[in-house]
N, C-alpha and C positions, 0 to 999 in steps of 0.2 A: 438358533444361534449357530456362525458355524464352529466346526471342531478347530479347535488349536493341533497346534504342532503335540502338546503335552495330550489334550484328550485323545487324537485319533491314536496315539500308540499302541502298537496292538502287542496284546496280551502273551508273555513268555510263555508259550506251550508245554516248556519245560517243569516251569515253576507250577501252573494248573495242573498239570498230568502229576504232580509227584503231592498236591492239593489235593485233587480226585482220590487218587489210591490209599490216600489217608485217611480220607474220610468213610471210604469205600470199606477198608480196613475195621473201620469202627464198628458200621452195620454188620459186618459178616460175624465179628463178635458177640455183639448185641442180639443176632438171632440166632447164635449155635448154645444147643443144650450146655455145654463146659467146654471149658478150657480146650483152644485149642492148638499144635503143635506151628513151629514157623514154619514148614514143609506144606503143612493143609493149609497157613494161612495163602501163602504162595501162589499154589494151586487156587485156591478163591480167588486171585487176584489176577489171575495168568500172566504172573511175571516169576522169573528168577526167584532163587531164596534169598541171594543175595538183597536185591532190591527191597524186597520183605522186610527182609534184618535192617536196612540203613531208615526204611518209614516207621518200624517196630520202637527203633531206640528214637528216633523224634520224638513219638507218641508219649516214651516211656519219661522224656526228658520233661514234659507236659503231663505227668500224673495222670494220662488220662487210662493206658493200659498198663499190666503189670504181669509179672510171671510166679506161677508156683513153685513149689519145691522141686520139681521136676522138668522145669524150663517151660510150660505152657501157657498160654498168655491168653487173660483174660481182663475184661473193664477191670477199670481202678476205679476207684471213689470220686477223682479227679470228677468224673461223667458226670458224678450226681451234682455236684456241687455246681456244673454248667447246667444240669436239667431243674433245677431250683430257679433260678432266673427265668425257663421261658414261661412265659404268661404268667408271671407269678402271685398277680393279684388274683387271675382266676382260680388257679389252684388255691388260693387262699379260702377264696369267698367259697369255692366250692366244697372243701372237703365237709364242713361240717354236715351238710345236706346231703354227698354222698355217703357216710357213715349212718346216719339216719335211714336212708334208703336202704343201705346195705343188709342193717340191721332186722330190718320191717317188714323185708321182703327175703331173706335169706339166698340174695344174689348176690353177684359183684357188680357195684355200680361203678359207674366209670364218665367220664367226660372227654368227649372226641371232637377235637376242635379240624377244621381244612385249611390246608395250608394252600388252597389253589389246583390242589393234584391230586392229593391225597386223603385219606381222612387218619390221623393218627390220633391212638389212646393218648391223650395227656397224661391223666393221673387216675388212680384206680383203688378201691377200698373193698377189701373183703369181710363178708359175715363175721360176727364175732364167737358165733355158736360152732365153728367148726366143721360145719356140714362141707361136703361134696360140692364146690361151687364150679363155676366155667371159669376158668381164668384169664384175663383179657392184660396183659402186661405192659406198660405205658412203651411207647414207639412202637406198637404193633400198627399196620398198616393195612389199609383196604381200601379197593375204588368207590370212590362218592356214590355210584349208581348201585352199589350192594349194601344191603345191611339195613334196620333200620337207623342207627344214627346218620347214615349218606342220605335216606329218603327223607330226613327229619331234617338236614341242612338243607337239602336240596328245594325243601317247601318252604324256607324261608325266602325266595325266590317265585314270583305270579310267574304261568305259563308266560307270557309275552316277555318281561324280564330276562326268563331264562336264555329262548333264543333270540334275543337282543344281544346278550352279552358274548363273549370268544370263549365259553366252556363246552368243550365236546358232550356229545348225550343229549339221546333223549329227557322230553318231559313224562314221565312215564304214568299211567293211570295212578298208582298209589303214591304219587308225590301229590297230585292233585286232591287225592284222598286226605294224607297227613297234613295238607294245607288246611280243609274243612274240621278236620277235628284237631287239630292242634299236638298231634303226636304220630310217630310212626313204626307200626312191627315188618316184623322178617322171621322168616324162617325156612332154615337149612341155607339162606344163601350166603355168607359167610364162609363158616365150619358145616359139615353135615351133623346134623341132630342140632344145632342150636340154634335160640333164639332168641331174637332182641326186643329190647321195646324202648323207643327214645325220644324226646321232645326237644325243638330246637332251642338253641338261647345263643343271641345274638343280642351283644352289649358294645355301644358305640368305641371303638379304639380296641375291641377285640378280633380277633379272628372270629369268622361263621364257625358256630359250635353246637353239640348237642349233648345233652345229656341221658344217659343211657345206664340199661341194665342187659345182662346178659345169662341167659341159663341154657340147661339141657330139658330141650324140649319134651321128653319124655319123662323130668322131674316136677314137673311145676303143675298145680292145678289151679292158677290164679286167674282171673278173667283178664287177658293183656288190656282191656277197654279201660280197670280199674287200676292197673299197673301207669297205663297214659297216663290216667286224671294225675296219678300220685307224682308223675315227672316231671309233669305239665307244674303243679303245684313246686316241686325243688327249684325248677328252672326259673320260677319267679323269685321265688328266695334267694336264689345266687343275683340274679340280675338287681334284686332292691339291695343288697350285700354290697355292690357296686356302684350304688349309686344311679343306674338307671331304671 
C-alpha cells in the first residue's frame, strides 16, 4: 500500500535521540553495582551534565529513577512494576517450577527468554538453603550463540530452519546435540568457571525461551545429563501451566 503523506513522515531525530538516551540511561543504572553520581551518569552517556540532569528529572517525573540522600540516582520501584507486566503469564506459570528446581538442586534457576538479539534473564529464584549460589539477575544479557539457555533456544530451530530464517550465526554442533536430547550445557562460556544447563520452552504467543540453572562449576557434582531430564521435566510443567 503506498505511504500517505501522515505514514512517510520521518521520524524527529530530536525526539528519538533524547528516547535513546533515556532509555540508555536506564540500562547503565541497571548494570552499575550502586548508585550512581549525574557526572558518571553523563560520562556513560557522552553528553553534557547538563543534558543528563533534564533526561534524570523526566525519568524522576515517571517513578522510574530516584536519588539517595546524597544526590545519586538509582532504579525506582517505578521499573519493577513495568518489569511485572512483560511476559507475565510466563513468569507466572513459571515460578513455581523454578523454586522447586531451585530448591532441589541448590542453583539459581532462571528463565531466559530472546528477544530476537538477545537472550535476557526474565525472572530468577534462588536456593532457599542459603548456600553460595551464581547469581544471574533478571535483564542480564548474552548472545544467543553462548551459554546453554542460547544453545537450548537455538535447538528449538532444525539446521535447515535456522539458515532459512535472517538470524546471524552458525548452526553449531551442540545445538544439533541439545536438539537430540532435548536440553543444553555450557561451560566457562558465559562467566569463566560457570556453568549452565537449560531446556528450551517454546509456548505459542510467547517469545522463544528456555529454562535454565546456573552454578559454579567447580561446586556441583551433579550429573548435567540428570540436571537436563530434571528441566526438560519443568519446562513441561510451565508449558501445561499454560495451556499448551
Amino acid at each position: 500500500m503506498p505511504k500517505t503523506a501522515e505514514t512517510a513522515k520521518p521520524v524527529d531525530s530530536a525526539h528519538s535521540q533524547t528516547l535513546s538516551r533515556g532509555i540508555r540511561l536506564l540500562e547503565v543504572l541497571a548494570e552499575a553495582p550502586g548508585p550512581m553520581t549525574i557526572a558518571e551518569l553523563a560520562e556513560a552517556l557522552g553528553v553534557h551534565r547538563s543534558i543528563a540532569y533534564r533526561i534524570l528529572r523526566t525519568l524522576e517525573d515517571h517513578r522510574l529513577v530516584t536519588r539517595d540522600e546524597s544526590g545519586r540516582v538509582l532504579p525506582a520501584p517505578g521499573l519493577a512494576a513495568l518489569a511485572r507486566s512483560v511476559q507475565r503469564d510466563l513468569q507466572t506459570a513459571a515460578l513455581p517450577e523454578l523454586t522447586a528446581l531451585a530448591n532441589e538442586l541448590s542453583m539459581s534457576a532462571l528463565v531466559v527468554v530472546w528477544d530476537h538479539r538477545e537472550c535476557i534473564t526474565l525472572v530468577t529464584v534462588e536456593p532457599r538453603d542459603g548456600q553460595a549460589t551464581v547469581l544471574q539477575r533478571p535483564g542480564t544479557r548474552h548472545p544467543l550463540g553462548l551459554g546453554a539457555p542460547g544453545i537450548a533456544i537455538q535447538s528449538t530451530y532444525t539446521e535447515e530452519e535456522w539458515y532459512a530464517s535472517d538470524v546471524p550465526g552458525d548452526y553449531r554442533p551442540v545445538v544439533a546435540e541439545a536438539r537430540r536430547t532435548g536440553f543444553a550445557t555450557s561451560h566457562d562460556e558465559v562467566i569463566s568457571g560457570v556453568s549452565s544447563v537449560a531446556a528450551p520452552l517454546v509456548v505459542p504467543g510467547q517469545l522463544r525461551a528456555a529454562v535454565a540453572v546456573v552454578y559454579a562449576s567447580a561446586a556441583s557434582s551433579l550429573d548435567p545429563a540428570l540436571m537436563g531430564r530434571r528441566l526438560v521435566e519443568a519446562a513441561d510443567a510451565i508449558k501445561r501451566a499454560l495451556g499448551a
